[in-house]
N, C-alpha and C positions, 0 to 999 in steps of 0.2 A: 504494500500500500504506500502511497508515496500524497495523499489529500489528506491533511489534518485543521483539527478545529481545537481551541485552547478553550478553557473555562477558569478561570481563575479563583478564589476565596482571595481577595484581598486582604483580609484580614491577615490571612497567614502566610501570606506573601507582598507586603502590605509595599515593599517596592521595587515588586515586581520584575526583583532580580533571577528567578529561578524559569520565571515566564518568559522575558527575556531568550534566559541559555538555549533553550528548548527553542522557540524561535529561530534564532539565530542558526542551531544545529539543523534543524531542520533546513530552512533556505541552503544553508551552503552544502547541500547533500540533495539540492536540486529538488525538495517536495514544494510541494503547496503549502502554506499554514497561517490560519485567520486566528486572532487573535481574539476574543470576546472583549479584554478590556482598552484592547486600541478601537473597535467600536466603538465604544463606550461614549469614548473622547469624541469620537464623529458626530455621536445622537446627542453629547449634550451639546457643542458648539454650534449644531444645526438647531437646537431647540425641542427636536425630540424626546418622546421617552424614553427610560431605560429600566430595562427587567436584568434582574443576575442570570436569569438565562433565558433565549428569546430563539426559539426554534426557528421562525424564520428569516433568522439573519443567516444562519447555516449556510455556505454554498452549496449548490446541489452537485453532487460526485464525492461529497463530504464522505471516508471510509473509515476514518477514528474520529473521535471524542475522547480528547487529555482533559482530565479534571483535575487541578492542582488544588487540594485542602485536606479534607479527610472524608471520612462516611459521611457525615453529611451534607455537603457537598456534592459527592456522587451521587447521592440517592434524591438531592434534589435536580440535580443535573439529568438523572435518570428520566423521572417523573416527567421534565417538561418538554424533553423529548422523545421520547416511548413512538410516539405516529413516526415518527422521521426513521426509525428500527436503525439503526448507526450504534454498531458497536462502543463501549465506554473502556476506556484504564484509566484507574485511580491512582495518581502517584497523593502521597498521603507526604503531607505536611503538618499532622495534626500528631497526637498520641495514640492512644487504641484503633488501631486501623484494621478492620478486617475485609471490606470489598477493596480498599483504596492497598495496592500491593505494591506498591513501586516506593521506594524510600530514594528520598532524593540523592545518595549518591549513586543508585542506580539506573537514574534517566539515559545515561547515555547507551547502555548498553540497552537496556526496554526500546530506546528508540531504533539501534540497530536492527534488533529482532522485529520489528514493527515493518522496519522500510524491508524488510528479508523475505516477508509474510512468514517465520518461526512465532504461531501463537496459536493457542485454541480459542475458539467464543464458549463461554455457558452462559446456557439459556438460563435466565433466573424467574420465577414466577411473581405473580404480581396478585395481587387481592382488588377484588372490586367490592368497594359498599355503597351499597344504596340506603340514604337516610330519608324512613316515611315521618311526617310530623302533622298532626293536624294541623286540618286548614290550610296547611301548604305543598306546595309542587315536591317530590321527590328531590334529593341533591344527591346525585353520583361523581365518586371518584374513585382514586386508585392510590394504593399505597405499597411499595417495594418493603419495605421495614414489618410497617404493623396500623392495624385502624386499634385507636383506643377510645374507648368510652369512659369518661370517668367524672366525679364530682365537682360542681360550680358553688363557689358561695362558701357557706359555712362545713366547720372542719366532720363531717358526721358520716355514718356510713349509710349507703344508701344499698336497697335491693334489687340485684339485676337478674332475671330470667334471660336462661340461657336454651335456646332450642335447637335441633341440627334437623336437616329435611323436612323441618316439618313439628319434630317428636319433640316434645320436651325433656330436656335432659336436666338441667341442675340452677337452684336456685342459691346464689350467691349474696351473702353482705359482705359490702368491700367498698373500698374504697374506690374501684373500677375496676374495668376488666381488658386485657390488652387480648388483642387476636392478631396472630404474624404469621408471617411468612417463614419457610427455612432460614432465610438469609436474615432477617429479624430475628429470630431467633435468639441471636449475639447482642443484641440491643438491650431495648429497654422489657422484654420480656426474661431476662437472663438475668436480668437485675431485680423482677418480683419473683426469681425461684424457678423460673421456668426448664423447661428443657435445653440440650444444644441438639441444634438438630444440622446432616449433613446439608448444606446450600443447595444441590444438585437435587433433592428431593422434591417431594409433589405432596406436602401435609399441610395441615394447617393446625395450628398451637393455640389453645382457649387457658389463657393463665388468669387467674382471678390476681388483683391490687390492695394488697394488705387484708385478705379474707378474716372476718370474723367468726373465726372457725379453726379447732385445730388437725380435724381430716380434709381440708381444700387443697385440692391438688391440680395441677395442669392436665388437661388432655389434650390428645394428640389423634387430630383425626383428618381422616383423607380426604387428598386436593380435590376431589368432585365434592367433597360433601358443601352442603351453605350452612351459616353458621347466623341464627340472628340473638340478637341483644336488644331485651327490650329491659326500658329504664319503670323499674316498679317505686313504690310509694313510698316515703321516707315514716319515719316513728310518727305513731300517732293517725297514721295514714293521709299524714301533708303531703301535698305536691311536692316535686322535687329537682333538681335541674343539674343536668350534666351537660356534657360536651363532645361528640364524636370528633374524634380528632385524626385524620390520615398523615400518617409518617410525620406527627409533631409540625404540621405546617399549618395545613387547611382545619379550622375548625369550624364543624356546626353544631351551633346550641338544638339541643333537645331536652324533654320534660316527661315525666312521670306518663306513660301511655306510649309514648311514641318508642321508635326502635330501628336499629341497622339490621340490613340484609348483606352477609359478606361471602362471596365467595371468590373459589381463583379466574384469574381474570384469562381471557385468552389471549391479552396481549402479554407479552415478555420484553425483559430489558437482557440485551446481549453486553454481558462480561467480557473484557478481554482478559488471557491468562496467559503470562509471560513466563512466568518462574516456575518452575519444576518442584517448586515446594509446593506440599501436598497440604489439603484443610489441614488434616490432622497434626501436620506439624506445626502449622502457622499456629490452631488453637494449645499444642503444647509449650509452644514460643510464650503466646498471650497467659498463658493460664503461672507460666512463671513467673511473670514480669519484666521476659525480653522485650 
């Protein structure tokens, strides 16, 4: 591949020396490569707007996507191009990196392998939810990580019914309830207890958020199944109000009745994988504190 497109986290590349290298390597090795934050500078001096990431600035024959920050970054880079299907690599300038694999002193060599075509894509799955709310129009999106539901307002625990196909399975007091993806997994469901589960898989993870309970456990159930969350009644049988929230970006308020519809989505976000290091090692890396 020899067509690249840049994304940048300024924050953590904040001038934009590492964006730069890469640039510059690339040109003198005769690719193509758009920068997103020399955009930037064109849409504000022209007066336009600017989005951290804007699918249609992409040139078309675009064959990678460099995400320079960390997981989240990618995973918002992901998200707002998914329709564009354009492979992503995450070089990780952040700390806990698990999609973002590229440590900056290995860009030079990721990008040999790159211009080589030496790489695999994995397919990653994607969650779709659809939030019903009285009185109002359905809102769908998509989330690479995780869709969470969880408490708005006061510090109390609130009751979530949990259904899969249809059936009702399990009735939850929690402080919320997170539903992921494999590759979520490693997030913020791994931090209420959750499972780890292999990325490359086809499941879907129901972990309850601080459960008021001491047999609440995560379940682990397959990618065809749908999984809905409806928000029940607070103490007293008050209304109550939470938040469906997609991959900690997008949030929609909902209340006591209303409820998400989450299943896997058909669309997918394509990984690129450069290094021969395996999950398992990465996660033995991570789980030491390499």
């Amino acid at each position: 591949m020899n067509r690249f497109y840049v994304i940048t986290n300024v924050e953590k590349d904040k001038d934009l020396k590492t964006t730069r290298q890469i640039y510059d390597y690339l040109k003198a090795r005769g690719c193509e490569c758009t920068v997103r934050e020399f955009q930037k500078k064109e849409t504000e001096d022209s007066g336009g707007d600017y989005r951290y990431t804007d699918a249609s600035l992409i040139p078309a024959g675009t064959e990678c996507i460099l995400v320079l920050g960390g997981d989240g970054t990618l995973i918002q880079a992901a998200r707002d191009t998914v329709d564009r299907k354009i492979p992503l690599l995450g070089v990780n300038l952040g700390t806990l990196g698990f999609l973002a694999e590229i440590e900056k002193t290995g860009v030079p060599d990721a990008l040999d392998s790159l211009i080589l075509d030496n790489y695999t894509i994995e397919p990653r799955m994607l969650l779709e939810g659809t939030v019903y709310r009285e009185g109002k129009e359905p809102v769908k999106n998509l989330a690479l990580n995780d869709i969470v539901v969880n408490r708005a307002g006061a510090l109390r625990i609130i009751d979530y019914e949990i259904s899969v196909n249809g059936e009702p399975l399990n009735r939850y007091s929690a402080d919320g309830m997170i539903v992921s993806t494999p590759t979520g997994s490693t997030g913020y469901s791994l931090s209420a207890g959750g499972p780890i589960v292999s990325p490359m898989a086809s499941m879907i993870v129901v972990t309850p958020i601080c459960p008021h309970t001491l047999t609440a456990r995560s379940i682990v159930l397959s990618g065809g199944d749908r999984v809905t969350v409806r928000t029940g009644a607070g103490r007293r049988n008050q209304r109550e109000e939470s938040f469906v929230t997609f991959d900690g970006e997008v949030q929609v308020p909902v209340a006591t009745g209303d409820y998400v519809e989450i299943q896997k989505s058909e669309k997918t976000v394509n990984i690129l994988k450069i290094s021969r290091v395996s999950f398992l090692e990465v996660l033995r890396d991570k789980m030491r504190g390499n």
